[in-house]
C-alpha positions as CSV (number, residue, x, y, z in Angstrom):
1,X,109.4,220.1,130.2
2,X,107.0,217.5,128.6
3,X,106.3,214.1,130.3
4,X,106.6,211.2,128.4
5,X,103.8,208.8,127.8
6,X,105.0,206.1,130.0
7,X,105.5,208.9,132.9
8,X,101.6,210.0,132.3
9,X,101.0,206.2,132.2
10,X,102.3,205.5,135.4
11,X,100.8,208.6,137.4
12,X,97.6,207.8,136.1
13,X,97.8,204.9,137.8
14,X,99.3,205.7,141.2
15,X,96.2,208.1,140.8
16,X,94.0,205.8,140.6
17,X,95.3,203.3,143.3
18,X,95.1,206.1,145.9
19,X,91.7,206.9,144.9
20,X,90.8,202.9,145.4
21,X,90.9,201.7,148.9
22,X,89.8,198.3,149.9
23,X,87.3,197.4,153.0
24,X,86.4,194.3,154.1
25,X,82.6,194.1,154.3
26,X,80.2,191.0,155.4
27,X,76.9,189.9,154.2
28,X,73.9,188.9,155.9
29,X,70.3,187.5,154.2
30,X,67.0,188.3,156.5
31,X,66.0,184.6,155.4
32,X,67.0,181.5,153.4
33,X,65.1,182.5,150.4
34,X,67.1,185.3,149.9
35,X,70.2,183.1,151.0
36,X,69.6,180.5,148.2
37,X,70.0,183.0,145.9
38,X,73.1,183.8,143.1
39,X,74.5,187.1,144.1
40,X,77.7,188.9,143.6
41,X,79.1,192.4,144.4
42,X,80.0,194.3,142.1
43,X,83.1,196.6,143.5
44,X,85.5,199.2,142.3
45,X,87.4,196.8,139.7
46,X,85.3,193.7,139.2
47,X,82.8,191.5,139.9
48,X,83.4,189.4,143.1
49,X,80.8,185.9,143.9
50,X,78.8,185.9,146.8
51,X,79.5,182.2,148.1
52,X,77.8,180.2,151.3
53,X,75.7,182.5,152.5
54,X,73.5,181.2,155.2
55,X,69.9,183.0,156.6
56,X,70.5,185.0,159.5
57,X,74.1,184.2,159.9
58,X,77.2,186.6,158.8
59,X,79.2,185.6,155.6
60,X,82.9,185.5,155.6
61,X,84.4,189.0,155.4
62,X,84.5,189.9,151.6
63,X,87.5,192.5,150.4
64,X,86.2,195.4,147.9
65,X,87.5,197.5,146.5
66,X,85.5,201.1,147.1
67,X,85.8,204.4,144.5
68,X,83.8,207.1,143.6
69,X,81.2,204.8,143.0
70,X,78.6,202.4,145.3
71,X,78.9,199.0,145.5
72,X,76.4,196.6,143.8
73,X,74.8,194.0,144.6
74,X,73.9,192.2,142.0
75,X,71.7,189.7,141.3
76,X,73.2,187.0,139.0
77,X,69.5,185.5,138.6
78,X,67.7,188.3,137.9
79,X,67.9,190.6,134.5
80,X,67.3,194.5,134.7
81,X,65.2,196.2,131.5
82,X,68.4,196.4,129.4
83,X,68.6,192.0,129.7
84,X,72.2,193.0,132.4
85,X,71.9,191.2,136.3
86,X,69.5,193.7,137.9
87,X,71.8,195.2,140.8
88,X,70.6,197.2,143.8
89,X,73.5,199.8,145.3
90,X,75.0,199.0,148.8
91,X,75.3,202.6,150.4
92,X,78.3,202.6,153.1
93,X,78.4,205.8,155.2
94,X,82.1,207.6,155.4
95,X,83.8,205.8,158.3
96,X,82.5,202.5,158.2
97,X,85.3,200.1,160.1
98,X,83.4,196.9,160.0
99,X,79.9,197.0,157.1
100,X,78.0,194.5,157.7
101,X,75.4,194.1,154.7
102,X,71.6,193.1,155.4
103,X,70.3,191.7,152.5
104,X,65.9,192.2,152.2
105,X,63.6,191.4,149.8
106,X,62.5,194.2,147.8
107,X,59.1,193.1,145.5
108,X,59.2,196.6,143.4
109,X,63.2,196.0,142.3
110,X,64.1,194.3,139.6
111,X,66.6,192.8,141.4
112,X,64.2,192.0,144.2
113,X,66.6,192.5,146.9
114,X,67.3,196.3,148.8
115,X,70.3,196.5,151.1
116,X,71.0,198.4,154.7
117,X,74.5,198.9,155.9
118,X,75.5,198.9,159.5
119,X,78.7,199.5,161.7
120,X,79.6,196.2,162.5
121,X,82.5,197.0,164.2
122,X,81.9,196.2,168.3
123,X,83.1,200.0,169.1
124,X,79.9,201.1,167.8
125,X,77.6,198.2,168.4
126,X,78.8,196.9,171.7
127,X,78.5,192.9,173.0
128,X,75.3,193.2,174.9
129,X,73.8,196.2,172.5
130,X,70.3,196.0,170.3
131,X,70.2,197.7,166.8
132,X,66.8,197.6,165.5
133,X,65.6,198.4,161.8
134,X,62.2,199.0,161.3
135,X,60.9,198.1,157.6
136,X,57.5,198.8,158.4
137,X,55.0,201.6,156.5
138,X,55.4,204.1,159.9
139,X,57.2,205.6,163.1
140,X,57.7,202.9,165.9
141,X,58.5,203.5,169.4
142,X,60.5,201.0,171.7
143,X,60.8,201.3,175.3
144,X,63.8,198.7,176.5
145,X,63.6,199.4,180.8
146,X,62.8,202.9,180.8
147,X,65.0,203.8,177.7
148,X,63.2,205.1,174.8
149,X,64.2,205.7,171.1
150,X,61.9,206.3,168.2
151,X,62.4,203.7,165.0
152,X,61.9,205.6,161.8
153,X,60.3,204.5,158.9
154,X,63.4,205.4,156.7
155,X,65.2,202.3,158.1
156,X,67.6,204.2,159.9
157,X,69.7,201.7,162.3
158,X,68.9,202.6,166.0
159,X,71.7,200.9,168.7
160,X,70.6,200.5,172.2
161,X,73.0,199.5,174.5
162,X,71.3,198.4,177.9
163,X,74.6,197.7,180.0
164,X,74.8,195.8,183.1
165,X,74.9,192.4,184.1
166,X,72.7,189.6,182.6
167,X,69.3,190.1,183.5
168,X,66.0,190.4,182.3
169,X,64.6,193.7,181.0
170,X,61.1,194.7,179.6
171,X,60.2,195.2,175.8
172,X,57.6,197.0,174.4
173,X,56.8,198.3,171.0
174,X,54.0,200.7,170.1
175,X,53.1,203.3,167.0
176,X,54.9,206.3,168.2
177,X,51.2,208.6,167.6
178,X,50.1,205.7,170.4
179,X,52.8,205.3,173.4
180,X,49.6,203.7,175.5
181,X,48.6,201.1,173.0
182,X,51.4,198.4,173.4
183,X,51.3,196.4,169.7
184,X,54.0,194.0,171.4
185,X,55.5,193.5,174.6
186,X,57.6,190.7,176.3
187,X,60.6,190.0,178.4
188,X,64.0,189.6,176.9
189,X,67.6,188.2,178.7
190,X,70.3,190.6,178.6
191,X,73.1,189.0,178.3
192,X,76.6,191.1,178.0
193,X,77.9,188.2,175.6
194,X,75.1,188.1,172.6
195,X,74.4,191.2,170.5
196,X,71.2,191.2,168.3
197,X,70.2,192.7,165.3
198,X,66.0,192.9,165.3
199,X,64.3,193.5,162.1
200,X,60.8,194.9,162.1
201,X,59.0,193.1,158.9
202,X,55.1,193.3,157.8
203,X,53.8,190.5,159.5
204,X,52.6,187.4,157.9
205,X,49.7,186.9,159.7
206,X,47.8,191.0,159.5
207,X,45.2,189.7,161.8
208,X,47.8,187.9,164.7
209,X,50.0,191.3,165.3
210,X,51.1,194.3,163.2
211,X,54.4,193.1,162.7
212,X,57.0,190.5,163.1
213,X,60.9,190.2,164.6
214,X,63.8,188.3,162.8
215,X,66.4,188.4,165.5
216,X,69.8,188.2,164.3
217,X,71.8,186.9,167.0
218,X,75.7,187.1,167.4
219,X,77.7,185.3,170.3
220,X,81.3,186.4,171.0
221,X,82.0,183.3,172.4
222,X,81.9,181.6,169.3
223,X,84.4,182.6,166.7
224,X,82.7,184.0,163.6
């Protein structure tokens, strides 16, 4: 029995709904440069505006659409070698429940931005816990207490979850070919209400220390 048009029509396009599904995903610039910039996403059906971002803060949950294909973020003031808004692809890894989208500069993109997508979602990184991202040229080591976890150079998102009660705890960072040589060390608070996002930059000052922190701080006591 041949199917009509109309019948192909419509299960082309139940087709395509259930390959669409539709995530809500926020947005975060390491600094106000990047923040004061025009950016949009480009999803699964259409271009959506990235509005009132602020440095160091998490936007407003944005809904895309995901497919077959990344998201892009897409820099509205920046054109690519064909004269279109340079984009740079947002990767999400299967499973995602909450994405939260750090936005860094990127000097050798045309768009001039690169993204890194974490699990935002407090299952994964738990009030209290310490992800750290290391955008350095090299392997770090960080010792938090006596716990310690390499931090690649591939930008890999490393959670630490210290536990406890509020408190303070020791911090130190060294090249993981030198565990002896401390390159920065200090005492943080633990506190089981704050979670922190640290991102390892080049520093801007080579000769003061090897790198520097943005801390990203997030308190549940304050509605988002």
């Amino acid at each position: 029995m041949q199917r009509s048009p109309f019948l192909h029509a419509i299960l082309a396009f139940a087709g395509l709904c259930a390959s669409l599904a539709a995530i809500e995903v926020r947005f975060v610039p390491l600094n106000s440069e990047i923040a004061s910039r025009m950016m949009g996403v480009r999803d699964d059906k259409t271009l959506l505006t990235l509005k009132g971002l602020d440095a160091m803060k998490r936007s407003e949950p944005l809904s895309c659409a995901i497919g077959e294909n990344p998201l892009q973020l897409v820099a509205l003031d920046r054109e690519d070698a064909e004269g279109k808004p340079a984009s740079a692809a947002i990767v999400l890894a299967p499973g995602l429940k909450s994405p939260l989208v750090l936005i860094l500069p990127d000097a050798e993109h045309a768009s001039g931005l690169r993204t890194i997508a974490i699990e935002d979602h407090d299952e994964s990184f738990q009030w209290g816990g310490l992800v750290f991202i290391n955008t350095c040229d090299g392997p770090l080591m960080i010792q938090i207490d006596k716990e310690k976890k390499s931090l690649p150079q591939d930008q890999s998102p490393v959670m630490i979850h210290p536990g406890g009660t509020k408190r303070n705890m020791g911090v130190q960072i060294t090249k993981e070919e030198k565990p002896d040589e401390a390159l920065y060390s200090a005492v943080w608070e633990h506190d089981p209400d704050f979670r922190k996002m640290i991102v390892i930059v080049p520093p801007k000052n080579e000769r003061a220390s090897a790198f520097d922190l943005v801390i990203i701080p997030q308190d549940r006591r304050v509605k988002p």
